[in-house]
C-alpha positions as a printed NumPy array, in Angstrom:
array([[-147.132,  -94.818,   65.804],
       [-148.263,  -93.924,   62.163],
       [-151.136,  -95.669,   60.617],
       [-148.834,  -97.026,   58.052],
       [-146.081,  -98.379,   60.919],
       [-149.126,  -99.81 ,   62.792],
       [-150.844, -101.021,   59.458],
       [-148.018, -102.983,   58.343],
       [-146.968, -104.274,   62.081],
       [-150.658, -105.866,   61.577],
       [-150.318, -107.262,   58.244],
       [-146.798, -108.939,   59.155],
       [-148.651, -110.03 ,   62.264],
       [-151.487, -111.948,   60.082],
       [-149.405, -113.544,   57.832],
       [-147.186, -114.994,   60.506],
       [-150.584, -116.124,   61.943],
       [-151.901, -117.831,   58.491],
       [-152.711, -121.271,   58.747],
       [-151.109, -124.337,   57.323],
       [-154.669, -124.624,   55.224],
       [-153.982, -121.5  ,   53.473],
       [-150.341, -121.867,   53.014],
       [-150.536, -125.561,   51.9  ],
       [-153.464, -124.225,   48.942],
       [-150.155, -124.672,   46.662],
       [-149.303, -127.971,   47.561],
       [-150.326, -129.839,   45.19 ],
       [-152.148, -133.572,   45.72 ],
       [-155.553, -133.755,   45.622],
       [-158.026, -132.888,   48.639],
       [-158.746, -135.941,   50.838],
       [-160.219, -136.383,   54.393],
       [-156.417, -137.776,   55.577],
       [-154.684, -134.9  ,   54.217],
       [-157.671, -132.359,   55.458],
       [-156.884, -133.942,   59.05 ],
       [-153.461, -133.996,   58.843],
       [-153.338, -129.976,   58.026],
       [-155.735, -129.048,   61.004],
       [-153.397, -131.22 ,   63.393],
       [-150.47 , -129.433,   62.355],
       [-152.375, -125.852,   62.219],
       [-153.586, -126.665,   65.85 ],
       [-150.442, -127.682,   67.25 ],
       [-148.527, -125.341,   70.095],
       [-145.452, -128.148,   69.504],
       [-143.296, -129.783,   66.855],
       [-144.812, -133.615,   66.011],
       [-142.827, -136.164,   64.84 ],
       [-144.298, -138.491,   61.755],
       [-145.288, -141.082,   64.402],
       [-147.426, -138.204,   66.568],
       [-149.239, -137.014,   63.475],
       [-150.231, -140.198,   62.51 ],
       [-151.35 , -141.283,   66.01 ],
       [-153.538, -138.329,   66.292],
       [-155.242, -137.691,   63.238],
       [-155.666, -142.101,   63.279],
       [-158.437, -141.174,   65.85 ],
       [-160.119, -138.204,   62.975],
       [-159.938, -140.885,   59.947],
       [-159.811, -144.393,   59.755],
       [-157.767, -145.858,   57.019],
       [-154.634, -143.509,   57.745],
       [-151.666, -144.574,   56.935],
       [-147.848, -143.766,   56.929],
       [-147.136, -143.354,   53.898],
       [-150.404, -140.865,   53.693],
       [-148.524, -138.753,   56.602],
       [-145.324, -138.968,   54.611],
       [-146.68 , -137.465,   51.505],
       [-148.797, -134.619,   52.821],
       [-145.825, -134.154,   54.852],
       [-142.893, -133.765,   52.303],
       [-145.985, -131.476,   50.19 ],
       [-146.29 , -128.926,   52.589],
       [-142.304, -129.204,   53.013],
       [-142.006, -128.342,   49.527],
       [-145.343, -125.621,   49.643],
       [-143.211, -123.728,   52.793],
       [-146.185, -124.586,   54.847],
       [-144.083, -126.606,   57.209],
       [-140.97 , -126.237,   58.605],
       [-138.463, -129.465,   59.569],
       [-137.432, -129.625,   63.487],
       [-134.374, -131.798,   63.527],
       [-132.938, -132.856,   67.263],
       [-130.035, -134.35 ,   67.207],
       [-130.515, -138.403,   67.217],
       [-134.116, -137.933,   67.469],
       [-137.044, -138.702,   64.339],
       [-137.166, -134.71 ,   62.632],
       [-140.605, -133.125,   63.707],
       [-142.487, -130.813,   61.9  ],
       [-144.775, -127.563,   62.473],
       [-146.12 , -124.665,   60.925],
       [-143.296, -122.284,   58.924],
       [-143.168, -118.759,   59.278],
       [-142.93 , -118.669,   63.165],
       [-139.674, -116.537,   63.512],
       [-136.434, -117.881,   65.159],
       [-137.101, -120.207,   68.259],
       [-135.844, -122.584,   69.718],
       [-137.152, -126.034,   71.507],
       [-137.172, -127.923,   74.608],
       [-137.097, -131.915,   74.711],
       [-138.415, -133.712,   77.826],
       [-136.767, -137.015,   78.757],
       [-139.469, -138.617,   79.843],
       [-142.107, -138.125,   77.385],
       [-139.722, -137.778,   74.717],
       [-142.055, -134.566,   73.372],
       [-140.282, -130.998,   71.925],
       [-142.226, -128.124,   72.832],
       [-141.494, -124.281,   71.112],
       [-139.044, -122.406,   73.368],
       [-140.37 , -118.258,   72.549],
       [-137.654, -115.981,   70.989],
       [-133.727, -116.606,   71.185],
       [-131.091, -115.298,   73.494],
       [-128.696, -112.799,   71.362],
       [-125.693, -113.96 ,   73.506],
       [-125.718, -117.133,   72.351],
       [-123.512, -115.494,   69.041],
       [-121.161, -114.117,   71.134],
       [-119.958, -117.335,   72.626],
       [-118.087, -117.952,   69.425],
       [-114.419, -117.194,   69.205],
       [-112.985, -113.305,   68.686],
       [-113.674, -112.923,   64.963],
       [-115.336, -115.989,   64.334],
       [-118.908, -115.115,   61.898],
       [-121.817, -117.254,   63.231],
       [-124.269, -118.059,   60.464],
       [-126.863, -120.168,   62.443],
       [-127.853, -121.368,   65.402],
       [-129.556, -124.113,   67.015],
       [-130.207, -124.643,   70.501],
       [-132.25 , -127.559,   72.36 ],
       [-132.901, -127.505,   76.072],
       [-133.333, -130.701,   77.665],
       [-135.263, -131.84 ,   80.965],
       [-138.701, -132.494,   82.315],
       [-141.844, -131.088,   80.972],
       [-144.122, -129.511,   82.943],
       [-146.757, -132.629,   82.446],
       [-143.492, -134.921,   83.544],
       [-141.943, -133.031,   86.344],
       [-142.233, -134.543,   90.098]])
């Protein structure tokens, strides 16, 4: 592989990599200890969180959190491209970090928690009818976590 192949393959790498923090320098607000806790729970979570989750967990960082505080940081870094929107079907929309390619998620039934599901199987497109065009795709598996599994 050239240098410049390999060279961009790294760059593309790092920015898929960049934290919420760095993406979210854009989105407006002011700097505050809830919004500062709010970014590093999002930036350190391997899962989608719901507005609830957030504000559970970053409760126990800063006292004085409230929902409305999670709502506005959250629809900011909506607007900044920080964040991406997770919507389940009948389920609260969860959030996590943009930029982290086409996945797809898994919901467990007893915990009610969506973790990321790596990559996307191609064949889902060709389920569609003969020339049907997909545009999108969505797909949710649903079952037992590995936490909630007998």
């Amino acid at each position: 592989m050239s240098s410049s192949v390999a060279g961009k393959a790294s760059a593309r790498a790092t920015q898929e990599k960049t934290s919420v923090k760095k993406r979210s320098a854009f989105a407006g607000g002011r700097k505050t200890k809830q919004r500062d806790a709010l970014i590093e729970l999002l930036d350190a979570s391997e899962r989608p969180l719901s507005i609830d989750e957030m504000l559970e967990a970053a409760s126990k960082k800063v006292d004085g959190l409230g929902v409305a505080t999670v709502y506005r940081t959250v629809g900011a870094l909506l607007d900044a491209g920080s964040i991406d929107a997770v919507e389940i079907p009948g389920e609260p929309t969860r959030y996590e970090r943009a930029n982290k390619g086409h996945h797809h998620h898994f919901r467990c039934e007893k915990c009610e928690r969506v973790f990321d599901i790596a990559g996307c199987l191609e064949s889902v497109r060709k389920l569609a009818p003969p020339k049907f065009r997909v545009k999108d795709h969505a797909v949710t598996l649903y079952g037992l976590c590995a936490a909630c599994a007998p």
